[in-house]
GUKOL-716773 format. One line per 5 residues: number of its first residue (from 1); their letters; for each residue x, y, z of C-alpha. Coordinates in Angstrom, 3 decimals, decimal comma, padded with zeros to 6 digits. Example, Ala and Ser with C-alpha at 12.3 -4.5 7.8 and 13.67 -1.06 7.14 Angstrom:
2
1	as	012,300:-004,500:007,800 ~ 013,670:-001,060:007,140
END
This chain:
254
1	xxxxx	022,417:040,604:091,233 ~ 019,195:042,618:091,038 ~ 020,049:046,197:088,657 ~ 019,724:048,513:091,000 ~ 017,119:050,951:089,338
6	xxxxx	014,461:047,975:088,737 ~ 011,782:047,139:090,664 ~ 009,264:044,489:090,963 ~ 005,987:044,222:091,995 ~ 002,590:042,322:091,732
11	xxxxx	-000,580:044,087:090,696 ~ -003,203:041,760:091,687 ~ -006,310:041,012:089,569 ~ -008,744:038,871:089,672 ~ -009,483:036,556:092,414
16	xxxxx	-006,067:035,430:092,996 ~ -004,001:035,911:089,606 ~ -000,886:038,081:089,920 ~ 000,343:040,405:086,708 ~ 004,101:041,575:087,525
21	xxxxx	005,130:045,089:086,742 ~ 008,735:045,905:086,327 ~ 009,674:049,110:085,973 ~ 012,932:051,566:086,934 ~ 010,178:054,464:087,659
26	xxxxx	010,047:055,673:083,896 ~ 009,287:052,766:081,962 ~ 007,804:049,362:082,541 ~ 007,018:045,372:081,413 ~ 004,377:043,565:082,424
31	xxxxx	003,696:039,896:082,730 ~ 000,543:038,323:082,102 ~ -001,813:041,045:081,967 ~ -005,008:038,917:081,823 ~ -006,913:042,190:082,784
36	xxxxx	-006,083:045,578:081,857 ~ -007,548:047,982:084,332 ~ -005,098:047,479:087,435 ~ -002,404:047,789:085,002 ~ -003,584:051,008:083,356
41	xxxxx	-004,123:052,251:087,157 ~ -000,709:051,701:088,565 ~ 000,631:052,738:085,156 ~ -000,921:055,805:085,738 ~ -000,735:056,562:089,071
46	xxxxx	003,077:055,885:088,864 ~ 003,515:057,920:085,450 ~ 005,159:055,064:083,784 ~ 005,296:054,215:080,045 ~ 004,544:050,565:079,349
51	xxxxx	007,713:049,102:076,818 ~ 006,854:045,560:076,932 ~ 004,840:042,455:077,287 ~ 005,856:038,860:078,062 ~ 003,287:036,046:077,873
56	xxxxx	004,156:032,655:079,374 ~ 000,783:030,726:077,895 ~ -002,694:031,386:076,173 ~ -005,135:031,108:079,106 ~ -007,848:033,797:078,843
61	xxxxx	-006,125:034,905:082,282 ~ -002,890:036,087:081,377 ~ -003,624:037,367:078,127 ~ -007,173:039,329:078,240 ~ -005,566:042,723:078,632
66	xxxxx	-003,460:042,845:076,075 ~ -005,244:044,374:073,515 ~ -006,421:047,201:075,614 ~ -002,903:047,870:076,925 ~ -001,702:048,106:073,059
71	xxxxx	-004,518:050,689:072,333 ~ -002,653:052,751:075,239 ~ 000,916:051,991:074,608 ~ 002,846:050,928:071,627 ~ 004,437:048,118:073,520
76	xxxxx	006,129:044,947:072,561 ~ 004,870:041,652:072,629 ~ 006,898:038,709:073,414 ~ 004,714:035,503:073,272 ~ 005,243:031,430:072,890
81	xxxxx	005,937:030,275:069,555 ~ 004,150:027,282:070,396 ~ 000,803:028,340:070,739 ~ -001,989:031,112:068,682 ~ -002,342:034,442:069,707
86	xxxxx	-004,910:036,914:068,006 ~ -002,301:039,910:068,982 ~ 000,777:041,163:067,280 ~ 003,692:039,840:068,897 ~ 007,923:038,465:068,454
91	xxxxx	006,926:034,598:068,733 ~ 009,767:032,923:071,361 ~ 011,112:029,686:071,107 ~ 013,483:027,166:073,811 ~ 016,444:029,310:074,021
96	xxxxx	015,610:032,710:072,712 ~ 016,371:036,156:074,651 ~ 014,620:038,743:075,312 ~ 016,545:041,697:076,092 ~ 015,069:044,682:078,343
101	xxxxx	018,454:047,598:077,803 ~ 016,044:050,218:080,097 ~ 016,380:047,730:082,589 ~ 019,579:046,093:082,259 ~ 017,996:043,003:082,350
106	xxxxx	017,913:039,854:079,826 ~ 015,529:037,040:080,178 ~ 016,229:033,566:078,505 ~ 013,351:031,751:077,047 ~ 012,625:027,961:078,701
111	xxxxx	009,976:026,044:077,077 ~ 008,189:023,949:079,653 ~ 005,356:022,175:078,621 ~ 003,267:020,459:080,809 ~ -000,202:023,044:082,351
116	xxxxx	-000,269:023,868:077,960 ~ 001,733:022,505:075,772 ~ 003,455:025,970:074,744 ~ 004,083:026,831:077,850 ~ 007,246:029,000:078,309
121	xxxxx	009,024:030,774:081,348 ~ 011,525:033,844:081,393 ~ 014,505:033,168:083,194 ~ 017,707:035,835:083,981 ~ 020,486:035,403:086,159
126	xxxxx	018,160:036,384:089,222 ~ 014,930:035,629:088,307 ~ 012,227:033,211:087,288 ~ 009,002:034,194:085,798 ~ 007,452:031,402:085,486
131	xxxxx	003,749:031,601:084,837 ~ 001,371:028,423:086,141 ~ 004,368:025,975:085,603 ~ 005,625:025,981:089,234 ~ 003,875:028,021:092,552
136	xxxxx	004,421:028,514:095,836 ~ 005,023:024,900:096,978 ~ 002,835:023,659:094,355 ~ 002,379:023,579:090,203 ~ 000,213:024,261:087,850
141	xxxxx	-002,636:021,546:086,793 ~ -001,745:019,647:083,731 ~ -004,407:020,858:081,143 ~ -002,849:019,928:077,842 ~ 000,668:018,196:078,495
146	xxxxx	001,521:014,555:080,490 ~ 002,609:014,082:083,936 ~ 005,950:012,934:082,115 ~ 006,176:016,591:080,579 ~ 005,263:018,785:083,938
151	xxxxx	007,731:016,652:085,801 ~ 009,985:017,265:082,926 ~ 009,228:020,920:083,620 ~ 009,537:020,894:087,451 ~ 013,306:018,973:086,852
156	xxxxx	014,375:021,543:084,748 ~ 013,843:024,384:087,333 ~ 015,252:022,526:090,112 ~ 018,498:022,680:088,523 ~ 018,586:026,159:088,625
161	xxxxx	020,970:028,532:090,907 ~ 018,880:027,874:094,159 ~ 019,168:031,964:094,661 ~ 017,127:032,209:091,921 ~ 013,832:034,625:092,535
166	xxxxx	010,468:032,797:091,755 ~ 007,766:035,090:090,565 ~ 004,836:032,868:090,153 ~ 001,088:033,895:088,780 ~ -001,337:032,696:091,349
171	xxxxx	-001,618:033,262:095,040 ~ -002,363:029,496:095,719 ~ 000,761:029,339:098,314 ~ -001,643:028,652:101,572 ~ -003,551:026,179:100,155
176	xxxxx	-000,542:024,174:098,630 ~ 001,163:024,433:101,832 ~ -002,133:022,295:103,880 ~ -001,925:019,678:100,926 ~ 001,810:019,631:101,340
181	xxxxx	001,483:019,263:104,943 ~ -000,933:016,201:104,038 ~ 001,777:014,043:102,879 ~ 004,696:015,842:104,374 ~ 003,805:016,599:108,071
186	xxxxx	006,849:016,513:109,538 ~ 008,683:018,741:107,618 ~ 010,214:021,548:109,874 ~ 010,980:024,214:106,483 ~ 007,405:023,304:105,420
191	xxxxx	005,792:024,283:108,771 ~ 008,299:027,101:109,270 ~ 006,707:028,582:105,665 ~ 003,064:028,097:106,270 ~ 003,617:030,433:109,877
196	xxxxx	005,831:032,745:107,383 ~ 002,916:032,587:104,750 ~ 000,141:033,065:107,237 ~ 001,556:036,385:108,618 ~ 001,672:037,645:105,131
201	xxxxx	-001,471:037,240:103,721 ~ -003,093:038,146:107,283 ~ -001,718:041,093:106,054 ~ -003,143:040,889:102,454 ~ 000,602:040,698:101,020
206	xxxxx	001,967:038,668:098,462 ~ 003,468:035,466:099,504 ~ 005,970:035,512:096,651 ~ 008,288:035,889:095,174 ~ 009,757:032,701:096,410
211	xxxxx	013,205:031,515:095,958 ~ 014,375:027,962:093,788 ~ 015,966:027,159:097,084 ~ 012,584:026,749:099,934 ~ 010,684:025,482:096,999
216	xxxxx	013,359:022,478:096,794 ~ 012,806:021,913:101,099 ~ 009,099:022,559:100,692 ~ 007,366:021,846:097,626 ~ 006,472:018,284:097,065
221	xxxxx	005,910:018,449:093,518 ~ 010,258:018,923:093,507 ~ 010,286:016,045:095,634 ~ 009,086:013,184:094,454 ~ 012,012:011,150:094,231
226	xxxxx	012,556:011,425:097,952 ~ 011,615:008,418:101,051 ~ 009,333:011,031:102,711 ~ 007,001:011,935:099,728 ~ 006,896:008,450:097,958
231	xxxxx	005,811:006,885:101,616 ~ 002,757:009,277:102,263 ~ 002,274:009,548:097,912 ~ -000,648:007,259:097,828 ~ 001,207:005,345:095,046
236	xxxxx	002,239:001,834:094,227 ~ 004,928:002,391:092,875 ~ 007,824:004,459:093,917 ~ 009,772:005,485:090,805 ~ 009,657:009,351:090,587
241	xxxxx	007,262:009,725:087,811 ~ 004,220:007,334:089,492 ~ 004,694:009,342:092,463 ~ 004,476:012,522:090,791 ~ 001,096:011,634:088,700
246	xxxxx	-000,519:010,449:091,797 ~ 000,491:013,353:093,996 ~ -000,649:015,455:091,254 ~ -004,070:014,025:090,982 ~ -004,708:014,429:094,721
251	xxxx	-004,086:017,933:094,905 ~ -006,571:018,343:092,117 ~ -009,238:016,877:094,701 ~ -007,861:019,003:097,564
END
């Protein structure tokens, strides 16, 4: 159940990167400020103070504002034990907490390597931040880890409460849809979500959060174990992991 004085919302930056803000109209968290500025704006133009920081991975793109946000806030900085961070920060392993009292909210730690190899999410009863481990019927390109880790990764999520909230970093939902659609074409919930998803951003919103539950009827990546995925996969072999890698490689050429 969502506390009812928090609220969510992205604060684009970049071309297509999403930092989250939560905040109960005095204080707020952000995750994966890769740029400062939008989040110093909407701090300020919503008088908030900012109380913490949560990093899911190291890329340049979720972590470049940080410094300049400390110089303007003495926040808190939760980061992945597994990988280097130049900043001050409480280093998170599989299994920690990090709890938010201003928000009555508490966030378990997941450790899902696969796009790094330190890659961690934030999970609560209600909500998945998840970083560039899983998108909007996609996930994230594997950069450091194995196909056997990412689908690992993607397992682990899809046993989650299929209520769960899925705040992703990357507006990349549109273009996973068409590649879904590529091997998936008759899926009803998949062409039902790229009309849904086209209204939205002709309308320049956000088309997340999503929810555990249309990711599991529409994103192939969660799928690959099932008759229609493995037959339009491209692979030779149909065990869940050969279908995965291969499916994986051809959206990197999409």
């Amino acid at each position: 159940m969502q506390p009812s004085n928090l609220h969510i919302e992205p604060i684009p930056a970049f071309e297509d990167n999403y930092i989250w803000l939560l905040h109960n109209t005095r204080d707020a968290v952000v995750i994966d400020p890769g740029d400062a500025a939008p989040v110093l704006d909407i701090l300020q133009k919503k008088s908030l103070k900012l109380k913490a920081i949560l990093i899911t991975h190291h890329h340049s793109d979720h972590i470049n504002g940080v410094d300049a946000l400390l110089k303007q806030y003495p926040a808190t900085v939760y980061a992945p034990q597994y990988e280097t961070f130049d900043f001050e920060h409480t280093a998170l392993a599989e299994g920690d907490h990090v709890d938010l009292p201003g928000f009555n909210l508490q966030f378990k730690v997941m450790w899902l390597p696969g796009h790094t190899l330190g890659h961690i999410a934030f999970l609560s009863d209600a909500y998945l931040f998840c970083g560039d481990v899983l998108f909007g019927a996609g996930c994230g390109r594997l950069f450091e880890g194995t196909p056997e880790q990412m689908l690992n990764a993607l397992n682990r999520l899809k046993a989650l409460n299929p209520q769960t909230k899925v705040y992703c970093t990357h507006e990349y939902t549109a273009k996973n849809i068409d590649f879904a659609l590529s091997i998936d074409p008759e899926n009803q919930d998949l062409l039902e979500r790229k009309r849904t998803v086209s209204g939205l951003r002709g309308e320049n919103k956000a088309s997340l959060p999503s929810t555990i539950s249309l990711e599991l009827k529409t994103n192939p990546f969660l799928r690959c174990n099932e008759d229609a995925i493995i037959q339009h996969s491209g692979s030779n072999q149909t065990d869940e992991l050969s279908v995965f890698t291969q499916i994986r490689l051809a959206r990197n050429h999409y």
